[in-house]
C-alpha angles and dihedrals in degrees: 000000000000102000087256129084122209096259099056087046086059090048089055088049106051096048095048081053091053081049099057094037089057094046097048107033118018093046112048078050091054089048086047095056099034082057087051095052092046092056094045080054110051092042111133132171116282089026103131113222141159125248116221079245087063099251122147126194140122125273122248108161132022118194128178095289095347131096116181100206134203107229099159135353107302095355113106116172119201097228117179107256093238081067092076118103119175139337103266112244098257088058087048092049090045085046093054099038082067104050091058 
């Protein structure tokens, strides 16, 4: 005998299972969402972002749910908050040059 039954060595597995799925597929979700509030957060007008459409434009308003986005000289579009993507790279490197 090996000092362990069957039944105490599934229990082992399982919950080293339950380990490895959370480590691999519940966090890096949670991480995921916890950046993308964070972003939704810190939006302010002339920030230039990327909608998940593929639009890019500056912002100048931000309502509730709403961005009105500059996409063109005199063209602004309404898009739903949760659109925005990403801020686009120039606004990341301006971002960064003043930090510095």
């Amino acid at each position: 005998m090996s000092g362990l039954d069957g039944s105490t060595l599934l229990i082992i597995y399982i919950a080293a299972f339950f380990v490895i799925y959370y480590m691999i597929l519940i966090r890096p979700q949670q991480k995921r969402a916890k950046e993308r509030r964070v972003l939704l957060g810190e939006l302010k007008v002339n920030d230039e972002v990327i909608t998940y459409g593929g639009l890019h434009g500056k912002i100048k308003d931000i309502r509730e749910d709403i961005v009105i986005l500059q996409i063109d000289e005199n063209v602004r579009v309404k898009v739903d908050k949760d659109a925005i993507g990403a801020r686009s790279a120039k606004d990341e490197a301006g971002k960064a040059a003043e930090t510095k």
